[in-house]
Backbone bond lengths (Angstrom), bond angles and torsions (degrees), N, CA, C in turn:
res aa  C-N    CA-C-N  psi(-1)  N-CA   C-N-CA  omega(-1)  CA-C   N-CA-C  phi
1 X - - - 1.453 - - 1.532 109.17 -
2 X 1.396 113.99 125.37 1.412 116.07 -177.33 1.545 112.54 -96.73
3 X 1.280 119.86 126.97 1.576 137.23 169.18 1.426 110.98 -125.09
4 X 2.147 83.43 164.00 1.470 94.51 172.53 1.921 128.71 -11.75
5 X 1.257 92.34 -63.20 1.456 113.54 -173.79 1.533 100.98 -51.09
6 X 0.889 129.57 -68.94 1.671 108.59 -173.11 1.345 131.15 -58.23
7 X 1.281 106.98 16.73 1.466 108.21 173.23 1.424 115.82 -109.47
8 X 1.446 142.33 152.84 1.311 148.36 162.58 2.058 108.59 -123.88
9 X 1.074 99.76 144.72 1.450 130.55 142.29 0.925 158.10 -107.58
10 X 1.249 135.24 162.10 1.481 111.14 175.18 1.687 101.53 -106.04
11 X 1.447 115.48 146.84 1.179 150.83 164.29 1.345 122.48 -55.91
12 X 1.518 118.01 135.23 1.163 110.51 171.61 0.936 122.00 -39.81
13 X 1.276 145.86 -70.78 1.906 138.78 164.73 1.410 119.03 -25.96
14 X 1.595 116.60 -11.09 1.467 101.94 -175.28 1.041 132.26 109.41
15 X 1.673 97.58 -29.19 1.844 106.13 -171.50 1.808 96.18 -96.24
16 X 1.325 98.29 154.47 1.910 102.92 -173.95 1.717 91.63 -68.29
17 X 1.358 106.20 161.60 1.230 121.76 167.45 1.173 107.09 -129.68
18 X 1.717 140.62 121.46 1.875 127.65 166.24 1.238 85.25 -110.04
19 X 1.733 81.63 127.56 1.544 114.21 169.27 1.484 118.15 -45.97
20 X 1.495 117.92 -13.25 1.249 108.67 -176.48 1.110 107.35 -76.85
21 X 1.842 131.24 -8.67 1.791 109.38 166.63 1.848 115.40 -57.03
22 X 0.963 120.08 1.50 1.387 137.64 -167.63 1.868 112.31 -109.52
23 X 1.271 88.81 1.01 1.703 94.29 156.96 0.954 142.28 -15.26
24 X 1.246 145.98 75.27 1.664 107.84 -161.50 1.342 114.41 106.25
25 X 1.108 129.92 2.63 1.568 129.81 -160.10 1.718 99.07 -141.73
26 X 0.831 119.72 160.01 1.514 150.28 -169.67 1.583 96.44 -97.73
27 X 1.710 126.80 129.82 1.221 127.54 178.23 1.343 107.77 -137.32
28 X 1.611 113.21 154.38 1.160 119.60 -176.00 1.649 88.51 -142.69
29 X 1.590 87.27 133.44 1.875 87.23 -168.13 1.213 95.91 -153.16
30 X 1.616 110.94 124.75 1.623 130.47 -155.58 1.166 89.99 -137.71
31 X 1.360 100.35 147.81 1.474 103.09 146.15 1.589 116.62 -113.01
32 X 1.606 100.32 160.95 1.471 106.90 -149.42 1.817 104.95 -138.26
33 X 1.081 103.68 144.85 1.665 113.09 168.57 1.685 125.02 -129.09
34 X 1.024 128.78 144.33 1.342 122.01 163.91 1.103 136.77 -83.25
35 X 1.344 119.97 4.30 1.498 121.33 169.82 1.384 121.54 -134.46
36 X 1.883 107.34 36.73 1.664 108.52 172.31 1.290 114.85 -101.35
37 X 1.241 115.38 -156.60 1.533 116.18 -171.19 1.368 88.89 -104.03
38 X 1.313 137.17 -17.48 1.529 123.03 150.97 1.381 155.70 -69.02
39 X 1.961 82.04 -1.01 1.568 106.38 177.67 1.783 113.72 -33.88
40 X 1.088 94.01 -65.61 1.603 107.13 -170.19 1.629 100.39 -38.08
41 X 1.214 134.75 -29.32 1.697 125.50 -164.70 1.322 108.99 -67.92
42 X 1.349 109.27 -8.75 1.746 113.60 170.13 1.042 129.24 -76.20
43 X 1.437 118.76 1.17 1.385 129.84 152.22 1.676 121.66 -85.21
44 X 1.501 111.45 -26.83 1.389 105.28 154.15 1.181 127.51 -72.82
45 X 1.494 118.08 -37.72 1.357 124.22 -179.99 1.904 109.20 -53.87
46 X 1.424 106.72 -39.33 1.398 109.51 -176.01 1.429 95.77 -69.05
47 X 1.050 140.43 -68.77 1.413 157.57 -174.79 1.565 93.06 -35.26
48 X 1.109 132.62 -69.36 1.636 118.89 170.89 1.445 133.71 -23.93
49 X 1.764 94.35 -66.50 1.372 105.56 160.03 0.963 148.70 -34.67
50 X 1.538 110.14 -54.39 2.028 120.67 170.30 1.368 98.06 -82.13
51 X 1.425 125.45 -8.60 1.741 112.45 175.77 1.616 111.30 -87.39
52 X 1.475 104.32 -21.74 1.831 102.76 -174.51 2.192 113.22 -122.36
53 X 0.960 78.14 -3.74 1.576 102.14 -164.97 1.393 93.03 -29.83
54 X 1.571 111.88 -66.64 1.382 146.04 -166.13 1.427 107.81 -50.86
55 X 1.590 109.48 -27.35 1.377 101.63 -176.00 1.838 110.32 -120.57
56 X 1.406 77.64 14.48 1.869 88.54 169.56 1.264 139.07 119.64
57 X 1.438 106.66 6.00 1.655 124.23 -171.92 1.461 103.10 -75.89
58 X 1.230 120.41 161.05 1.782 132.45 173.70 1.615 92.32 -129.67
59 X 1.430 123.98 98.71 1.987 100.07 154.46 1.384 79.75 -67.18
60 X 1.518 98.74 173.45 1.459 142.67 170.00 1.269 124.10 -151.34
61 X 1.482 110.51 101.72 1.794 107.20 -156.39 1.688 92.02 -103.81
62 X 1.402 115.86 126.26 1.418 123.14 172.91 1.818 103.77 -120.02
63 X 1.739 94.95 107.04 1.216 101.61 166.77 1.424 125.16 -52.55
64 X 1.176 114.29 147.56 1.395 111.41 173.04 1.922 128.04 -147.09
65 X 1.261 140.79 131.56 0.763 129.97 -154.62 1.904 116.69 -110.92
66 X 1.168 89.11 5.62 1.996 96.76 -170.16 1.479 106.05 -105.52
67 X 1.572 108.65 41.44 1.563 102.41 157.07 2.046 103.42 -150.21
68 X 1.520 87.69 99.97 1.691 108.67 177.25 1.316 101.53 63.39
69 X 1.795 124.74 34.63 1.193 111.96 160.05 1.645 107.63 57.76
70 X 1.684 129.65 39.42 1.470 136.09 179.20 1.743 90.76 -100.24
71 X 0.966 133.96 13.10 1.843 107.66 172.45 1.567 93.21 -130.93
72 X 1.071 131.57 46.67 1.542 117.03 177.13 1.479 126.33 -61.97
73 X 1.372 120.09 -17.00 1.610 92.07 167.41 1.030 132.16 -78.39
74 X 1.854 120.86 -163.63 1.138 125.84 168.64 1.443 109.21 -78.77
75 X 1.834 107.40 172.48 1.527 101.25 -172.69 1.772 110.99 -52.26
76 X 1.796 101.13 -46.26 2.077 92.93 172.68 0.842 91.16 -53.55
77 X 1.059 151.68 -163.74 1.592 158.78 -117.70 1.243 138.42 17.25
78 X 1.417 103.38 -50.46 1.309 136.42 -179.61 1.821 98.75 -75.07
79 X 0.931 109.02 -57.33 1.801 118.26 -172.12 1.752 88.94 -82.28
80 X 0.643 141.49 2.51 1.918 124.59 148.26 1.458 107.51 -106.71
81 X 1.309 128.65 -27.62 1.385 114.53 158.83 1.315 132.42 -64.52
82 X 1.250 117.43 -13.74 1.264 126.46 179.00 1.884 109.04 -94.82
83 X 1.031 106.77 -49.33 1.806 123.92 170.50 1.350 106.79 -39.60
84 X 1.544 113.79 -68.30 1.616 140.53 175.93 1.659 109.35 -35.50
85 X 1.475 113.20 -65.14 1.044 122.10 -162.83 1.344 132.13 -104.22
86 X 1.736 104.45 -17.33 0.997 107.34 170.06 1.411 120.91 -142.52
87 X 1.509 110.39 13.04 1.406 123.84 161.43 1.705 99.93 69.16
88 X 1.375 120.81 35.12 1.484 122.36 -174.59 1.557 106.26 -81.02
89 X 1.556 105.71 110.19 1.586 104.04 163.47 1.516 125.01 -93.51
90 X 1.627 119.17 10.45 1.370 118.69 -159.13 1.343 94.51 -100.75
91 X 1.500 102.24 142.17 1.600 119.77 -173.91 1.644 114.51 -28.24
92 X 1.065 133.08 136.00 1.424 134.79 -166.11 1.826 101.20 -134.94
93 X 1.192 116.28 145.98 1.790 126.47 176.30 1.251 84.24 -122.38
94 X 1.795 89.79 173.35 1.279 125.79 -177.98 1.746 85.08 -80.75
95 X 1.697 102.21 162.43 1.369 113.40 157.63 1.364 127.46 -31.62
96 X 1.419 131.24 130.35 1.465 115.66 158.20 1.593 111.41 -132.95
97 X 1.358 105.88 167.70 2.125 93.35 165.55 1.461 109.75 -78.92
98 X 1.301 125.39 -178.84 1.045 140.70 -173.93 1.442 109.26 -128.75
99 X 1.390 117.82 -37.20 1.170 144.12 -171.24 1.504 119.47 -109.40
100 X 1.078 128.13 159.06 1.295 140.55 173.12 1.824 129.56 54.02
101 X 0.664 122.61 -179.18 1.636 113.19 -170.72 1.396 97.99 -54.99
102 X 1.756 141.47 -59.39 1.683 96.74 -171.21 1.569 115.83 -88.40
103 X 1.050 107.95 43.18 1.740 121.82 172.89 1.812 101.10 -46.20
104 X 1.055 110.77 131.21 1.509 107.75 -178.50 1.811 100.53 -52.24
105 X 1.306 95.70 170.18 1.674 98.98 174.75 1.524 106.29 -91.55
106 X 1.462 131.48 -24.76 1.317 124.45 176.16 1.984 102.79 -50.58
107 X 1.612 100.30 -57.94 1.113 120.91 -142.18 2.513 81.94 -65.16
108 X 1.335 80.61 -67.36 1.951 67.31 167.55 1.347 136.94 -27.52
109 X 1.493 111.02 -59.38 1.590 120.61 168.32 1.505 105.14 -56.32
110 X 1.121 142.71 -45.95 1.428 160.44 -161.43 1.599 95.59 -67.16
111 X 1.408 123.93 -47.74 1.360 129.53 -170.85 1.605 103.70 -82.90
112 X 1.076 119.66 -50.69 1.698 127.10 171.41 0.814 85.63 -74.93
113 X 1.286 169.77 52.89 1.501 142.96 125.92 1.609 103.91 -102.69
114 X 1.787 124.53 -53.01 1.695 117.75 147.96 1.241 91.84 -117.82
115 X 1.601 86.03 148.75 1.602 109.86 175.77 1.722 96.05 -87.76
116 X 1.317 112.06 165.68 1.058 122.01 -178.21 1.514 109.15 -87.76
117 X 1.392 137.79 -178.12 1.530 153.95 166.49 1.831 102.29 -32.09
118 X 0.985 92.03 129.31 2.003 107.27 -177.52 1.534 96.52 50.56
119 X 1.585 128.50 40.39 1.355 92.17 170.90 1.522 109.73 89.90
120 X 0.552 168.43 -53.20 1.675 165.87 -49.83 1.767 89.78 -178.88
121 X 1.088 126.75 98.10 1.289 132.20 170.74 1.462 137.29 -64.77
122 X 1.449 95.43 -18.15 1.674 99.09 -171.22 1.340 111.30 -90.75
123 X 1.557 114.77 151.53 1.706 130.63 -159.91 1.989 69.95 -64.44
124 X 1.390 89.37 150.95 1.858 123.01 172.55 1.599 103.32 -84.43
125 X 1.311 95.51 -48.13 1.896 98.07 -162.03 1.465 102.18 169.06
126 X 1.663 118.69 163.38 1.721 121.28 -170.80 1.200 102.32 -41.84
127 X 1.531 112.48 178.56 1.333 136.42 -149.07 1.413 124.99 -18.41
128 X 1.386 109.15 78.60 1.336 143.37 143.97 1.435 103.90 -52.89
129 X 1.046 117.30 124.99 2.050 114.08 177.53 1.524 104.44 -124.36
130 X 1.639 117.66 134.65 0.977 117.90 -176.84 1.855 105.74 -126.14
131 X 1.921 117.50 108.03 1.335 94.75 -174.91 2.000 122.26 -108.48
132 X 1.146 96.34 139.13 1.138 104.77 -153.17 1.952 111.64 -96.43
133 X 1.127 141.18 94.12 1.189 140.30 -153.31 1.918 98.37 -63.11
134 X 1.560 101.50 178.71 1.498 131.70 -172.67 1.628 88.41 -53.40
135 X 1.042 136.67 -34.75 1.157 128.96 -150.25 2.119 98.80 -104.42
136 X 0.477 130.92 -0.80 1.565 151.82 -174.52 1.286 121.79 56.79
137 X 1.553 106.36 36.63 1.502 116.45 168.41 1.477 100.85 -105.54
138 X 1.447 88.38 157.16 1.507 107.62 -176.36 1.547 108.43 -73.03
139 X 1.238 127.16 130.02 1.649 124.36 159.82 1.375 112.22 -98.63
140 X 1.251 139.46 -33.40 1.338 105.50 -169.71 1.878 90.77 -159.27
141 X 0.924 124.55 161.49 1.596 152.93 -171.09 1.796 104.19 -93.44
142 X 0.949 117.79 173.13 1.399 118.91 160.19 2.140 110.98 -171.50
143 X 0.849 101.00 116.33 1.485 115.34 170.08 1.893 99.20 -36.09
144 X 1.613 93.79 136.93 1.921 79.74 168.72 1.480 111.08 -85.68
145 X 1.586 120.86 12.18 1.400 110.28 164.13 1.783 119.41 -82.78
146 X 1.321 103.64 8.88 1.384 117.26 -164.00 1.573 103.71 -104.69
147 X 1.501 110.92 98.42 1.859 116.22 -169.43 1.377 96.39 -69.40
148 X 1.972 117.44 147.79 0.989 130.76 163.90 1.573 115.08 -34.78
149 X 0.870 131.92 -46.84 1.614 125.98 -163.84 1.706 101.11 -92.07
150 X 0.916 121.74 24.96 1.428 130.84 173.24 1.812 109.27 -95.74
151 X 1.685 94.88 -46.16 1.672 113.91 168.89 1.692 119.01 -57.82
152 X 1.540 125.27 -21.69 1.097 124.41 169.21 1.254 120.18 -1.74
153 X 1.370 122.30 -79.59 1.366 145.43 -154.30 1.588 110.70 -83.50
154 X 0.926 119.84 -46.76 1.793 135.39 171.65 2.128 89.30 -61.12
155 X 1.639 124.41 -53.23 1.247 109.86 -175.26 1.619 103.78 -68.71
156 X 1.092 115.19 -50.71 1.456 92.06 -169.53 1.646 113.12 -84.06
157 X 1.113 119.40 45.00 1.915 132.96 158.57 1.436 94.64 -91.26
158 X 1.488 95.84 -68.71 1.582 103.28 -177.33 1.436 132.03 -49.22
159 X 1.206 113.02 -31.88 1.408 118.64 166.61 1.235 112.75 -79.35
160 X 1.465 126.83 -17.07 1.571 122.96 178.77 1.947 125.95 72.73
């Protein structure tokens, strides 16, 4: 059975990260841009983090660039736009797709694991949130019209 945990990335800095240091922990894994009209949810997303961290949450912000061209920089860029503006300390990657053949493989398993609205699997647009319980299956999907502090209640099930 394949989970969260068998997958790695690489990190904004460059160096790979496998999700399996995240063992054991509760994840919320979006993808994210800096120049949509959803920018701002990165202040909830941070706000999650220092509120559940302690009891086991991972955000996981995966830049992404295949919706209206909103994440155009490089990874620096991206990690001082996020610092700058929204004081984000939760683990951050380099860019990946979401979509189409080089769609990361997290982000694939992530889509076959819930399908999206009618069935229709493919990410809609930035912060799409996908949260993934202690056990590193996915529980539940979330629309990117759906603000972090809306998830409250679904995170703390998962954390128990």
């Amino acid at each position: 059975m394949t989970t969260a945990y068998d997958f790695s990335a690489t990190g904004i800095d460059g160096q790979q990260v496998a999700l399996d240091d995240y063992r054991g922990k509760v994840l919320l894994v979006v993808n994210v841009a800096s120049k949509c009209g959803f920018t701002p949810q990165y202040e909830g997303l941070e706000a999650l983090w220092r509120r559940y961290a302690e009891r086991g949450l991972v955000v996981l912000g995966f830049p992404c660039d295949q919706f209206g061209h909103q994440e155009p920089g490089d990874e620096a860029e991206i990690r001082n736009f996020c610092s700058l503006n929204y004081d984000v300390t939760f683990p951050m990657f380099a860019k990946v797709d979401v979509n189409g053949d080089a769609a990361h493989p997290l982000w694939k398993w992530l889509k076959d694991e819930k399908g999206g609205f009618l069935g229709i699997d493919a990410i809609k647009w930035n912060f799409s949130k996908f949260l993934v319980g202690r056990d590193g299956r996915v529980l539940k999907r979330y629309a990117p019209t759906e603000k972090p502090e809306a998830l409250t209640d679904d995170i703390e099930a998962a954390l128990g």
